[in-house]
C-alpha positions in Angstrom: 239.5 102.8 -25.1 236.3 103.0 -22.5 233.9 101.3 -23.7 231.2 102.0 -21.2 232.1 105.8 -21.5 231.4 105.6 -25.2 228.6 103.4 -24.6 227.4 106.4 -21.7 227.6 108.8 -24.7 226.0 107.2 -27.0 223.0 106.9 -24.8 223.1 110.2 -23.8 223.2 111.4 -27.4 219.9 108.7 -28.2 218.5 110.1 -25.3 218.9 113.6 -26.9 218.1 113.0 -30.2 214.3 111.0 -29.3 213.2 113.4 -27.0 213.8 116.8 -29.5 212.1 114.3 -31.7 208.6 113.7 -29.9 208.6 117.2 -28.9 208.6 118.2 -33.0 205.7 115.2 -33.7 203.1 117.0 -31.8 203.5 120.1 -33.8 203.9 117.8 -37.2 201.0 116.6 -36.7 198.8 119.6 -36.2 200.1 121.0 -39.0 199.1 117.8 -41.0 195.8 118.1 -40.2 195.5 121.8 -41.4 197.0 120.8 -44.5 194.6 117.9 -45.6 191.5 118.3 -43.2 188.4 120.3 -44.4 185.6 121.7 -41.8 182.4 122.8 -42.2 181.6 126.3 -40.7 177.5 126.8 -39.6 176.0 130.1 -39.9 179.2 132.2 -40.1 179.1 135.6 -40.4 180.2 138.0 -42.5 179.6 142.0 -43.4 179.5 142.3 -47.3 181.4 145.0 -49.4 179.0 147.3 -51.2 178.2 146.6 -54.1 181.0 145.4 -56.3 183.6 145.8 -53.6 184.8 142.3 -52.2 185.6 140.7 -48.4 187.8 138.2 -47.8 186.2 135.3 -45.6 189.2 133.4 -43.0 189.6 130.6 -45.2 191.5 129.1 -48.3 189.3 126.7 -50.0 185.8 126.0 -50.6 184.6 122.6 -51.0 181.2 122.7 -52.9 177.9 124.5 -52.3 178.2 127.7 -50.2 174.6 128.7 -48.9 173.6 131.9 -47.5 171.0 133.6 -45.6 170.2 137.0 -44.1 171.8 137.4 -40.1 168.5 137.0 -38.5 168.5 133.3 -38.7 169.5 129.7 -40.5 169.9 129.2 -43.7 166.7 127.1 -44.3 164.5 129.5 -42.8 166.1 132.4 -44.3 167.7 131.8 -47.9 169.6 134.5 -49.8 169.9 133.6 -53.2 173.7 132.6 -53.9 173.4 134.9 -57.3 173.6 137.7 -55.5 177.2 136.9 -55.2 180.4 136.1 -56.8 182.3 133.7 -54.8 185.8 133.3 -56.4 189.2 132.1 -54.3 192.0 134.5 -54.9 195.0 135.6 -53.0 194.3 138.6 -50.8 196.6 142.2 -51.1 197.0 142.4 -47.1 197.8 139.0 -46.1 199.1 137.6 -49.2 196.9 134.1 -48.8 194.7 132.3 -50.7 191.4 133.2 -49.2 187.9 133.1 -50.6 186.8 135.9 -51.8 182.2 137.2 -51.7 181.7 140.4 -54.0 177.9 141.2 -54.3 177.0 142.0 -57.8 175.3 144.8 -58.8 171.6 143.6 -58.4 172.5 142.4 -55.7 170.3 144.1 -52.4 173.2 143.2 -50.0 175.6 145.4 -50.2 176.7 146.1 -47.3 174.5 144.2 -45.4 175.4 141.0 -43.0 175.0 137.6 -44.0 175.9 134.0 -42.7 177.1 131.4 -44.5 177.4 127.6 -44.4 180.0 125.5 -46.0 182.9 123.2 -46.0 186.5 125.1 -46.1 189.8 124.2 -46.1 191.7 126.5 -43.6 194.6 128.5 -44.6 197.5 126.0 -45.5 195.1 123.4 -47.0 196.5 121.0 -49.7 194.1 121.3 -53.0 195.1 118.7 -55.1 195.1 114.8 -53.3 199.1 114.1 -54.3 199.9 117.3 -51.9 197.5 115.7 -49.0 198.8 112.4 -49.4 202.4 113.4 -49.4 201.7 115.6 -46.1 199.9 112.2 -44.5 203.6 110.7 -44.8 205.7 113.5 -43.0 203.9 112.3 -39.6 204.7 108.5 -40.4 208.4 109.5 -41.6 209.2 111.3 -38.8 207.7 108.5 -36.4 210.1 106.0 -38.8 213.1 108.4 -38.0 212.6 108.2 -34.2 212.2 104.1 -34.2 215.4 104.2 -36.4 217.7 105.8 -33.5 216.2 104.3 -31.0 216.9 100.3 -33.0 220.3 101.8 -34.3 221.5 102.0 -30.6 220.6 98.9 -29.7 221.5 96.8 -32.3 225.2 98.8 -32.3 225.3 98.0 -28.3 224.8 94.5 -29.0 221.0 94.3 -27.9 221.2 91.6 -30.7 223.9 89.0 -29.0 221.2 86.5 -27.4 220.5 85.5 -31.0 223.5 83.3 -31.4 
């Protein structure tokens, strides 16, 4: 049997097999940080619904205390009362997402009217619960592991071991 033309294959195939790897981690890990990463969005903006009809703001989650205020400037300088709306997160009819979801309520005076909004999301894709964002932290590492393993299993089969004894 050739020996060095097995060995010449089996490199090749290592070879192979680490480089389709690294080019997947780069995209493992963007999505890992979609998944378990929350941001917080300054003075977004948003048109309301009229009253009692809803909008769907870009993202999945919210973490906390939403504040609002009217388009003209911050949120400090210009509050609207959060009771004007209903905030709820609900899955939306046209993209079929999770998405958080303002209704203003029938007192409310903006209807219609364009707000901005401060807060901490969770984009589309975000993990809720902290057993789904800690298994997602370990795709990344496992598929780090899974490269170093073909990369040791070659050398220890070509005998990168030998000089031990």
């Amino acid at each position: 049997m050739n020996k060095k033309g097995m060995s010449a294959g089996a490199l090749v195939m290592m070879a192979i097999g680490i480089i389709v790897a690294l080019a997947f981690l780069p995209a493992i890990f963007s999505s890992q940080a979609q998944v378990t990463n929350t941001y917080f969005i300054r003075n977004g903006t948003v048109t309301l619904g009229a009253v009692g009809t809803y909008v769907d703001l870009p993202y999945q989650e919210f973490e906390g205390t939403l504040i609002f205020s009217n388009a003209t400037g911050d949120a400090t300088a210009y509050p609207v009362n959060v009771a004007n709306f209903t905030i709820v997160e609900s899955v939306s009819p046209t993209t079929n997402e999770k998405r958080v979801r303002l209704t203003p309520v029938a007192t409310s005076a903006y209807g219609g009217a364009v707000v901005n909004y401060s807060g901490t999301f969770g984009l589309v894709g975000y993990a809720d619960d902290a057993g789904s964002r800690g298994v997602a932290g370990m795709i990344g590492l496992m598929a780090g592991l899974a490269v170093l393993a073909i990369g040791i299993a070659y050398f220890v089969k070509e005998g990168g071991l030998d000089f031990i004894g």
